[in-house]
Residue, then its C-alpha position, 0 to 999 in steps of 0.5 A: x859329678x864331673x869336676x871339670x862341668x861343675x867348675x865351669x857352672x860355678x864360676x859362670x853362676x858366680x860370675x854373673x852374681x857377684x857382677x849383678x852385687x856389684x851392680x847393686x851395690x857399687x862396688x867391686x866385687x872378686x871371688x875364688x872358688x875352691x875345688x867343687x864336691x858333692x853336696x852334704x847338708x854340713x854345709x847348711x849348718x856352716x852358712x845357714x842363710x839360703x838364696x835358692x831358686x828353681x830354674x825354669x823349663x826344668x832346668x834345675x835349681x841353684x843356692x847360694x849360702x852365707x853365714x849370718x854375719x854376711x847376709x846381714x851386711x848384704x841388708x845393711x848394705x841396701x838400708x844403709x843402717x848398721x847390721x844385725x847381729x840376726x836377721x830379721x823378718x825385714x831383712x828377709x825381705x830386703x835379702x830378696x830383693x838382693x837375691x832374686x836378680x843375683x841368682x837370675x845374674x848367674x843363671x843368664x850368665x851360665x846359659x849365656x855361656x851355654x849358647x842357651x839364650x837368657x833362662x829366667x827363674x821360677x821361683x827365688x826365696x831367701x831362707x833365714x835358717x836353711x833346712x838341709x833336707x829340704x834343699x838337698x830335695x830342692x837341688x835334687x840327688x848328685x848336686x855339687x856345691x862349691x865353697x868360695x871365698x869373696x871380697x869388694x872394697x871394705x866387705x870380704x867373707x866366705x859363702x857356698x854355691x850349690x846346683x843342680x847336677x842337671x846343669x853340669x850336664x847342659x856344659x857344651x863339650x866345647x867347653x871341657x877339654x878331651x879327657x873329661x868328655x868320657x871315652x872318644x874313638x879313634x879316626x880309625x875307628x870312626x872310619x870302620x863305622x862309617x864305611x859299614x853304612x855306607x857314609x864317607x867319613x866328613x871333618x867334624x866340625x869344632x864349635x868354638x866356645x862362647x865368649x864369656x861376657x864380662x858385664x850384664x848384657x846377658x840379662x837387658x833383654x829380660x821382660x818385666x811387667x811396668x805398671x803405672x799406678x793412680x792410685x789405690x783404695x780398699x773397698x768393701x766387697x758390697x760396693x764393689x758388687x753395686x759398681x757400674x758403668x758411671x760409678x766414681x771411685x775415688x782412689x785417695x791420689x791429689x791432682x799435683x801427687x806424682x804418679x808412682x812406677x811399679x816394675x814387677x809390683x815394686x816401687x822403682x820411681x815416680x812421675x807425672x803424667x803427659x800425653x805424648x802422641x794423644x797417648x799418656x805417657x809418664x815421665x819420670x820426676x824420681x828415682x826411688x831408694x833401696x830403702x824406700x823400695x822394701x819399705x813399699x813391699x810392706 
């Protein structure tokens, strides 16, 4: 593990999470992270609910870990009720809506930083009792996990992060000072090798770092399915075999009901239809809750 790289991957992930909390819930959220260390499964033990996630093109995977008490007012924050004392298999639901954009938050950020461009998640779950073994296997062998401490206006607790040891590698040396680079050759040096192939030695380059950016921008350019639904019905499979061209379905959806918006097959909100340049269109009559969007999930 390189220190150096595996603080600059907290605090970009944490960063981009906490704006997206923030974000969410409406309030402002700081954090302070202690130094980071190798991954060991006391950590699942001591904060056993997992918002973990695969990073696409292979890049890895991250975690982030609460205690019960916490994850459980993160749900409450979003139902607006108060907290469990366990978490149910409806808060689990809730949670995920919660970690899903955290997680990606924090990704976008870090590869943000990196000049990457936005990376976007595989997969995203939320794990009530996390198994050690199983996300040690998810993070893969030589992960870093960081403690840290987090607060925004009446919420305050402590909670890990955890990664890949892939993304430490993907920190631009720009970004870690000389002595964390590993050994460097001198200008003599360089010259002597140069000169033994013939090649003039030129000024290297300095790519300055990226500038952190201190809000979502990062992730407004990420792509989400929209979905405009009429309506929908259950059907047994013979009438659907017998559907043809002039069949009528009737879809359970009354002429005056507003139509209902779906991003990424979730309920945001709901409209009634126009018609804007001899196309549909809808335009939007109401934004849904958080609580009404997980109960849409059931």
């Amino acid at each position: 593990m390189n220190p150096e790289a595996a603080s600059i991957v907290t605090d970009g992930m944490l960063k981009g999470a906490f704006d997206v909390f923030g974000a969410m819930f409406s309030r402002t959220f700081s954090f302070e992270a202690d130094s980071p260390q190798p991954w060991a499964a006391s950590f699942a033990a001591e904060y056993p609910v997992a918002f973990q996630a695969r990073i696409k093109n292979q890049l890895g995977a991250g975690a982030m870990l609460f205690t019960t008490a916490d994850a459980a007012r993160f749900a409450a924050l979003v139902t607006d009720s108060a907290p469990n004392e366990t978490l149910s298999d409806e808060d689990v639901a809730v949670l995920k809506e919660v970690a899903e954009p955290a997680l990606g938050g924090g990704v976008s950020n870090l590869m943000e930083r990196f000049g990457r461009g936005v990376e976007q998640l595989e997969s995203a779950e939320v794990v009530a009792q996390a198994d050690a073994a199983a996300l040690g296997a998810l993070l893969g062998a030589d992960a870093a996990a960081c403690q840290f401490r987090f607060s925004g206006d009446d919420m305050a607790g402590a909670a890990v992060v955890a990664f890949s040891q892939s993304l430490e590698q993907l920190v631009p040396p720009s970004l870690l000072s000389p002595g964390s680079q590993g050994p460097t050759l001198s200008k003599a040096e360089v010259s002597d090798i140069l000169s033994g192939f013939g090649v003039a030695e030129t000024p290297l380059a300095v790519t300055p770092p990226p500038a952190a950016p201190d809000n979502l921008d990062m992730v407004l350019d990420i792509r989400l399915h929209a979905t405009a639904r009429l309506g929908r019905v259950e059907m047994p499979l013979g009438d659907i075999l017998n559907l043809g061209p002039g069949s009528i379905i009737e879809v359970g959806h009354l002429v005056d009901e507003p139509v209902e918006l779906l991003i990424n097959d979730k309920l945001i909100a709901r409209g009634d239809v126009v018609v804007v340049d001899e196309k549909f269109g809808l335009r939007i009559t109401e934004i849904v809750s958080p609580k009404a969007r997980i109960e849409s999930l059931r």
